[in-house]
Structures are given as structure tokens and as C-alpha cells.
Phi, psi and omega in degrees: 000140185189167174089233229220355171271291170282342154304306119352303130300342146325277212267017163272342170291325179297308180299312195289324172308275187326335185248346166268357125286340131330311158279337156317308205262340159280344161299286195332332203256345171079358164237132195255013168302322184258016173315300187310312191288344151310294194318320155313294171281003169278292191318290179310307189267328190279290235251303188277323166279314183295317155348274182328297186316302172280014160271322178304322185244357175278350190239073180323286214279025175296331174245051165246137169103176178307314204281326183293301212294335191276343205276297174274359124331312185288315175305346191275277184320321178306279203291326171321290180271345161316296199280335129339285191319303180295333175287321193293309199295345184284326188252021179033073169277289220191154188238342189308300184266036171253310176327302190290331145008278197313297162309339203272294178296004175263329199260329132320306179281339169298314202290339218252303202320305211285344163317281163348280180279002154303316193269330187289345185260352200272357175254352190266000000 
């Protein structure tokens, strides 16, 4: 495995670390306040990257050309400022980076339906 599958599974192993310390540490503290920005960041980065990886690699040529690599940038930058984002607006800092977070990772995910059905039509 190599290319734009692993690099997806990479770092979606990196996000299930990071969120399974993250829970570590609101069980250890007994406060569960910053749940949702866990939540995120299991769902989003562990579970919705690691997808991505394996459709990438059971559908090789789904990654090829410019738009997946840009598909999974985004999906990167996404889960970067989501999950964060949601913690800063949870301690009411600030909402600006779970909003861009958010858009960043929807339009990730509008690029990837359009990977998908670009290949589902490009294999029929």
C-alpha cells in the first residue's frame, strides 16, 4: 500500500491515537465537557479518513490525477480545524475554526461522492 491509501491510513492512525487519549484524559478528569470535539475527531479523522484510504486502494485508479490529492488535503485541513475548532467554540473561545473546519470537510466530502461516481461511471 502506498500513495494517497496510505497516507490516509497513516494519519487517520494518528487521529484514533489522538482521540483515544483524548478520552483518556476526560475519563482520568471526570470532565466530559469537550465530548463532541472527541467525538469528532474519532468519527471524522479515524473513521471517515481511514474510508477514504480504503476505497483509494481497493480503486486504485480513483487516485490518480489532481482532484483526490486535493480531495484529501482537504479532508486533512478539515479534521485539522474541526476538531480543534469544536473544542475552542465549546470553552466559547471562538467558533471561527469548527465553522471552517466544517465547510472545509463537507466539501471534502462533496469531492470524494464526485471521485466515486466519476469512477462508477468510468468502470461501467
Amino acid at each position: 500500500m502506498r500513495g494517497l491509501s496510505f497516507f490516509c491510513l497513516a494519519t487517520a492512525s494518528l487521529y484514533a491515537l489522538a482521540g483515544m487519549a483524548f478520552g483518556i484524559y476526560m475519563a482520568a478528569s471526570h470532565d466530559h465537557m469537550l465530548a463532541p470535539a472527541h467525538a469528532h475527531l474519532n468519527l471524522v479523522g479515524w473513521v471517515t479518513i481511514a474510508l477514504y484510504g480504503f476505497y483509494y486502494h481497493a480503486v486504485p485508479a480513483a487516485s490518480l490525477g489532481r482532484l483526490p490529492q486535493i480531495q484529501v488535503g482537504a479532508a486533512t485541513l478539515g479534521v485539522l480545524l474541526l476538531a480543534p475548532g469544536i473544542a475552542l467554540a465549546m470553552l466559547d473561545i471562538t467558533e471561527a475554526f469548527a465553522a471552517i473546519g466544517s465547510l472545509i470537510t463537507l466539501i471534502a466530502m462533496l469531492l470524494f461522492a464526485i471521485i466515486v461516481i466519476r469512477n462508477r461511471v468510468a468502470a461501467v
